[in-house]
C-alpha positions as CSV (number, residue, x, y, z in Angstrom):
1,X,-41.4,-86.1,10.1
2,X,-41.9,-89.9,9.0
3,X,-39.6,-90.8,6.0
4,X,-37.1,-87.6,6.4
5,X,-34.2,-88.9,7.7
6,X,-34.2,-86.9,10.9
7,X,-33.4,-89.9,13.9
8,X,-36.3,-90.4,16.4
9,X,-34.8,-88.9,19.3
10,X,-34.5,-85.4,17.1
11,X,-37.9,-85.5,16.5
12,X,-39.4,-86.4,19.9
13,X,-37.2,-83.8,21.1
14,X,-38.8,-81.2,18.7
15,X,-42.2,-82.4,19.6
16,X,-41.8,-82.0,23.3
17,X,-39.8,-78.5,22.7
18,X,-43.4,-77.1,20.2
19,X,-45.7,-78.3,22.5
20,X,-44.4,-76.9,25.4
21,X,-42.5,-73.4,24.2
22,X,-44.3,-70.0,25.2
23,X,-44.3,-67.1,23.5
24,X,-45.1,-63.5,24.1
25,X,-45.3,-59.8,22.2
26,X,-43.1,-57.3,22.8
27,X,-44.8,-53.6,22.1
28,X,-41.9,-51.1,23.0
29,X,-41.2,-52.0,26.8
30,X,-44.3,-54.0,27.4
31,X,-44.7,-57.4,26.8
32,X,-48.0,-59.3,26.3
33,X,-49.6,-62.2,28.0
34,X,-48.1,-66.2,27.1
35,X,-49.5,-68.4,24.5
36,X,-48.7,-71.3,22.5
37,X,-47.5,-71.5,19.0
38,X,-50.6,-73.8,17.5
39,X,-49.3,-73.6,14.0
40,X,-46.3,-73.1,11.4
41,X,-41.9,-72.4,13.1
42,X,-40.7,-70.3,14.9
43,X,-40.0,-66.7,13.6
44,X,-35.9,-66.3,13.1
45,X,-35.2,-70.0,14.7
46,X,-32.0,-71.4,13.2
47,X,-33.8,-74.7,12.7
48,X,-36.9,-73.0,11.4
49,X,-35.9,-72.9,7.9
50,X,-35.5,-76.5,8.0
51,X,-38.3,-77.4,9.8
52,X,-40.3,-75.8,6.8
53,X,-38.5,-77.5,4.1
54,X,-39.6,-80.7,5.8
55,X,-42.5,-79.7,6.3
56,X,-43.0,-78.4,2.7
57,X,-41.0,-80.8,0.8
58,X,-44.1,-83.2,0.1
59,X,-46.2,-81.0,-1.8
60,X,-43.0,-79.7,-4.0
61,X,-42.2,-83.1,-5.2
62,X,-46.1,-84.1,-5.3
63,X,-46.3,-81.0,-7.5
64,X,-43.4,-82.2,-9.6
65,X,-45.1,-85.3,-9.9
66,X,-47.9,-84.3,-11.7
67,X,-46.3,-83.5,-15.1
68,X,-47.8,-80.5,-16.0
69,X,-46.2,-77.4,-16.2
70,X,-43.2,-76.1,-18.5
71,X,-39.8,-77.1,-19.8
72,X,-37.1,-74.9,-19.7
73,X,-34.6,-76.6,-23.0
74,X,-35.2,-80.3,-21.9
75,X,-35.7,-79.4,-18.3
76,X,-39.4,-79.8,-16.7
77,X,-40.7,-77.7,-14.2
78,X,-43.9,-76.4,-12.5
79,X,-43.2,-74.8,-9.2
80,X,-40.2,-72.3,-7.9
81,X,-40.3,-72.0,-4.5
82,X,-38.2,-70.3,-2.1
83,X,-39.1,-70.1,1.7
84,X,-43.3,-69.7,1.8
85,X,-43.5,-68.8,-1.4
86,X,-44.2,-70.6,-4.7
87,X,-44.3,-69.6,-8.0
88,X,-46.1,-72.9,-10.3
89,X,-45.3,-72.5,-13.9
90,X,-48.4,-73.9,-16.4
91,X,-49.1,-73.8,-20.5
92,X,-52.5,-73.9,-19.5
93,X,-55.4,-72.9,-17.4
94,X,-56.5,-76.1,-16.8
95,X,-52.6,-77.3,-16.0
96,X,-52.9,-74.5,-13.5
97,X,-56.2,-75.8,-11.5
98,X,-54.7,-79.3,-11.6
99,X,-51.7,-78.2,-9.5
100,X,-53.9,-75.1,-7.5
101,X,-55.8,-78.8,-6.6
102,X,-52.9,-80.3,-5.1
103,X,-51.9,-77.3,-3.2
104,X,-55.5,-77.3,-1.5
105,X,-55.6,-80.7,-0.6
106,X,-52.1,-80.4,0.7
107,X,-52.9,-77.4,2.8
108,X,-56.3,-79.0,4.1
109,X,-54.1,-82.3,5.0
110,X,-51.6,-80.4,6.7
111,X,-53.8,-77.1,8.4
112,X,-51.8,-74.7,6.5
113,X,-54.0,-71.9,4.8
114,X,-53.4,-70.1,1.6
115,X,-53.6,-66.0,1.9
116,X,-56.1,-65.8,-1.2
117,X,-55.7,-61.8,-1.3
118,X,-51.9,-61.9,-2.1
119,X,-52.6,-64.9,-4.4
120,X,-52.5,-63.7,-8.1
121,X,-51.9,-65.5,-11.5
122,X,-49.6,-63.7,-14.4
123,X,-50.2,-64.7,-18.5
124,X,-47.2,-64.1,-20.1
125,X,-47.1,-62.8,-23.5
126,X,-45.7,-64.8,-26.0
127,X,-44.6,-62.8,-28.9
128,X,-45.7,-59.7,-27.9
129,X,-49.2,-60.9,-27.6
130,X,-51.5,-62.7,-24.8
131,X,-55.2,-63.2,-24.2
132,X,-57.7,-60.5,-23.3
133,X,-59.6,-62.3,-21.2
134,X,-59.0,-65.6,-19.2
135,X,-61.2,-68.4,-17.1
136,X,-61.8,-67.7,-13.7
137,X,-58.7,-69.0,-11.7
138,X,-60.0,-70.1,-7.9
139,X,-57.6,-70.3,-5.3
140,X,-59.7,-72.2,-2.1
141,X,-63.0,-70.8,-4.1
142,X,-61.8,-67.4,-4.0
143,X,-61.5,-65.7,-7.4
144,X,-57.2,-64.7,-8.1
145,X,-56.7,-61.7,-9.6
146,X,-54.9,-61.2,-13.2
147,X,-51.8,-59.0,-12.8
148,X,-49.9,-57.8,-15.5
149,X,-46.7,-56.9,-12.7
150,X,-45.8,-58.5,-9.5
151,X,-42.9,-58.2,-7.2
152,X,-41.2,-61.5,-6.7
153,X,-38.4,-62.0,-4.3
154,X,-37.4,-58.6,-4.4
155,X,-37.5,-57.8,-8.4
156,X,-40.3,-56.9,-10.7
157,X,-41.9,-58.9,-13.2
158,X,-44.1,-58.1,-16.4
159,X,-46.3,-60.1,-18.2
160,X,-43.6,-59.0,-21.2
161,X,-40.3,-60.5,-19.1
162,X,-39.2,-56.7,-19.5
163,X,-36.5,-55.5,-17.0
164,X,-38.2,-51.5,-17.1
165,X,-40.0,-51.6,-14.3
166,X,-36.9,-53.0,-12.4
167,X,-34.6,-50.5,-13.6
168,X,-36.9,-47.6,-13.3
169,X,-37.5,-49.0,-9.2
170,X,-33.8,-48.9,-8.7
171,X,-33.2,-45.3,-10.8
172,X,-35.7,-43.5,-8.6
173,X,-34.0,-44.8,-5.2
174,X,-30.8,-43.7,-6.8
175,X,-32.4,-40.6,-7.7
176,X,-33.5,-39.7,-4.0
177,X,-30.2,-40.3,-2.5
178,X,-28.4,-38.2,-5.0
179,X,-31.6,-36.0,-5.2
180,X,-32.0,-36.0,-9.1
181,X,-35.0,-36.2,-11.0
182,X,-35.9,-38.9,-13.2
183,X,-38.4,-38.9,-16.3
184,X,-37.4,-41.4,-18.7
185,X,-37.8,-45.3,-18.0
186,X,-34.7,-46.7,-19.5
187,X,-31.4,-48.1,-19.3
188,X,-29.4,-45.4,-20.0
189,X,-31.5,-42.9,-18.0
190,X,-30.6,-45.2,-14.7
191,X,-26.8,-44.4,-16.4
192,X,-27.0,-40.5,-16.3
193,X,-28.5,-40.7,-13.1
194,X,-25.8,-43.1,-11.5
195,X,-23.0,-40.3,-13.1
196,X,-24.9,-37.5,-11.4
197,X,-24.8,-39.3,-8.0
198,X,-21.1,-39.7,-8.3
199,X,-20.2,-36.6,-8.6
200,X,-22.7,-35.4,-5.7
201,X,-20.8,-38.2,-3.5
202,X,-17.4,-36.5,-5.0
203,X,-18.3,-32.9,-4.9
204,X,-18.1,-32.8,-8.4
205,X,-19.6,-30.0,-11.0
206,X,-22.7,-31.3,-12.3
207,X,-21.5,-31.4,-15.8
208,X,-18.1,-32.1,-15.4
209,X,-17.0,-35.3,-17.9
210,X,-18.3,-38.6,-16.7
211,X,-15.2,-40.6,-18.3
212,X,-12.8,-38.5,-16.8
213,X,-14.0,-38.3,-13.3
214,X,-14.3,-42.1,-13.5
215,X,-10.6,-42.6,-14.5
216,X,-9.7,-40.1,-12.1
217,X,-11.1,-41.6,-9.3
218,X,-10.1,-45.3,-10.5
219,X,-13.4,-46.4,-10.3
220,X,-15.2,-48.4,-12.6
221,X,-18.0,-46.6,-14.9
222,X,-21.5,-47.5,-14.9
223,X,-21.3,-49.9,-17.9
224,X,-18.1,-51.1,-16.4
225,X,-20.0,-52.3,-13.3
226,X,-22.7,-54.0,-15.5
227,X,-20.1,-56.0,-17.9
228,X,-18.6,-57.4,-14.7
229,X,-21.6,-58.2,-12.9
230,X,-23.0,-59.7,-15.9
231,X,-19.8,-62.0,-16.3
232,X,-20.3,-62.8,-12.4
233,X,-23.3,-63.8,-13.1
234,X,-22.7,-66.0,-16.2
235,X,-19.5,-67.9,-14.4
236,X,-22.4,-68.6,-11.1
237,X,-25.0,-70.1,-13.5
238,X,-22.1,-72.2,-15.2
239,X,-21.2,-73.8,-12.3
240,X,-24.9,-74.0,-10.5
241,X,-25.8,-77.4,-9.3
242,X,-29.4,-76.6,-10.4
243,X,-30.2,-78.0,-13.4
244,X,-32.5,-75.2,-14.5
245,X,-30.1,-72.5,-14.0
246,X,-27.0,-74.5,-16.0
247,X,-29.6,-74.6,-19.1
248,X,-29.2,-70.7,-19.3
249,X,-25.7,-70.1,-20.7
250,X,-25.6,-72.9,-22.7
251,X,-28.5,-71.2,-25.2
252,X,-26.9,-68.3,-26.8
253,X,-30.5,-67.7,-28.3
254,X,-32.7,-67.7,-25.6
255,X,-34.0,-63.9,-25.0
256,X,-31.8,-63.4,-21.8
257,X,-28.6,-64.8,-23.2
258,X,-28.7,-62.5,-26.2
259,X,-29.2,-59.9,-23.3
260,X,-26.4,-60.9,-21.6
261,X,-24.2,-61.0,-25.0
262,X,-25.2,-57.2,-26.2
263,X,-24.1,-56.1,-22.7
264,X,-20.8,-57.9,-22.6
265,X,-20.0,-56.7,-26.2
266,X,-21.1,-53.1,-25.6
């Protein structure tokens, strides 16, 4: 914890309180035998988040050291990383190695180790096109896999940076709790199917009219809910402190601000 701010006292106190905690498993009403924790924070410890960050911090600005990577407007960046996991952002395979590099030595300095099997790499298309195949990407010598979708921090993404996968997840859990059926993947499928749920939750006929029942009920429509989250949304980036984020609604032609636009003007 050299060089973090964190006063000596602090730290000896964490040291003494990691090397001499115990821990056990509880299995129903059954608990198992004591151990040590050898490696990484405690699970759900208030200072565990920060522990991490400290402990983490190094190999984020190491990584934003290197200069390779993308730039977002004028805005450089290379790795997004949010608890234990990291996203790194390249133009190249050979940009990617260079920072899948550091990220070994770092974990071989510091005894952290890599889980190789939930390690993959995404090529996004640009244009509506991308590579058949691609150089063999190595992770610790272990070969990544190519993925074309991947769940990050709770949303879908595509190698095509479309939301239909995202919107389709969301339709069918709306469709089970207002046990619909769903067949198309689109926007205003997840629409019809957000109506029908309404009226199950009001007791409504099934084809009774949507606008009506809304105004009714004085609760805002489906496209209602999107304008306003959408502004929410916009007026959060605006004032974000990150300077990736603030680049966003200052580019009305970038491909998510236009999506933003046809939604607000619907």
């Amino acid at each position: 914890m050299a060089g973090t701010g964190v006063h000596a006292q602090v730290q000896r106190l964490f040291q003494y309180w990691y090397a001499n905690q115990v821990n056990n498993v509880r299995w129903g009403g059954s608990f198992s035998g004591d151990y040590g924790l050898e490696c990484g924070v405690r699970q759900s410890g208030l200072s565990s988040p920060k522990l991490f960050n400290l402990y983490i911090n190094d190999l984020i600005v190491e990584l934003s050291n290197e200069h390779v990577g993308c730039t977002v407007d004028s805005v450089f960046i290379n790795n997004i990383s949010y608890a234990d996991d990291m996203a790194l952002l390249c133009p190249s395979v050979g940009a990617l190695r260079r920072l899948l590099s550091i990220c070994e030595r770092y974990a071989g300095k510091y005894g952290l180790v890599y889980n190789c099997r939930k390690s993959v790499y995404m090529v996004f298309k640009a244009a509506g096109k991308g590579p058949e195949s691609v150089p063999l990407i190595k992770l610790n010598d272990v070969n990544l896999t190519r993925v074309y979708s991947f769940k990050y921090l709770g949303h879908y993404i595509t190698d095509d940076l479309n939301d239909h996968e995202d919107i389709e997840r969301e339709r069918r859990a709306l469709a089970i709790r207002s046990r619909g059926n769903y067949t198309k993947r689109s926007l205003s499928a997840l629409r019809v199917q957000y109506n029908n749920g309404f009226r199950v939750l009001m007791g409504l006929p099934r084809f009774c009219s949507a606008s009506t029942m809304f105004a009714e009920a004085r609760v805002d429509d489906f496209y209602a809910i999107i304008r306003k989250r959408t502004a929410s949304l916009l007026s959060r980036l605006r004032g974000s402190a990150n300077s990736i984020l603030k680049v966003i609604p200052d580019r009305y032609n970038l491909p998510v601000m236009k999506s933003f636009i046809r939604v607000l003007i619907k």
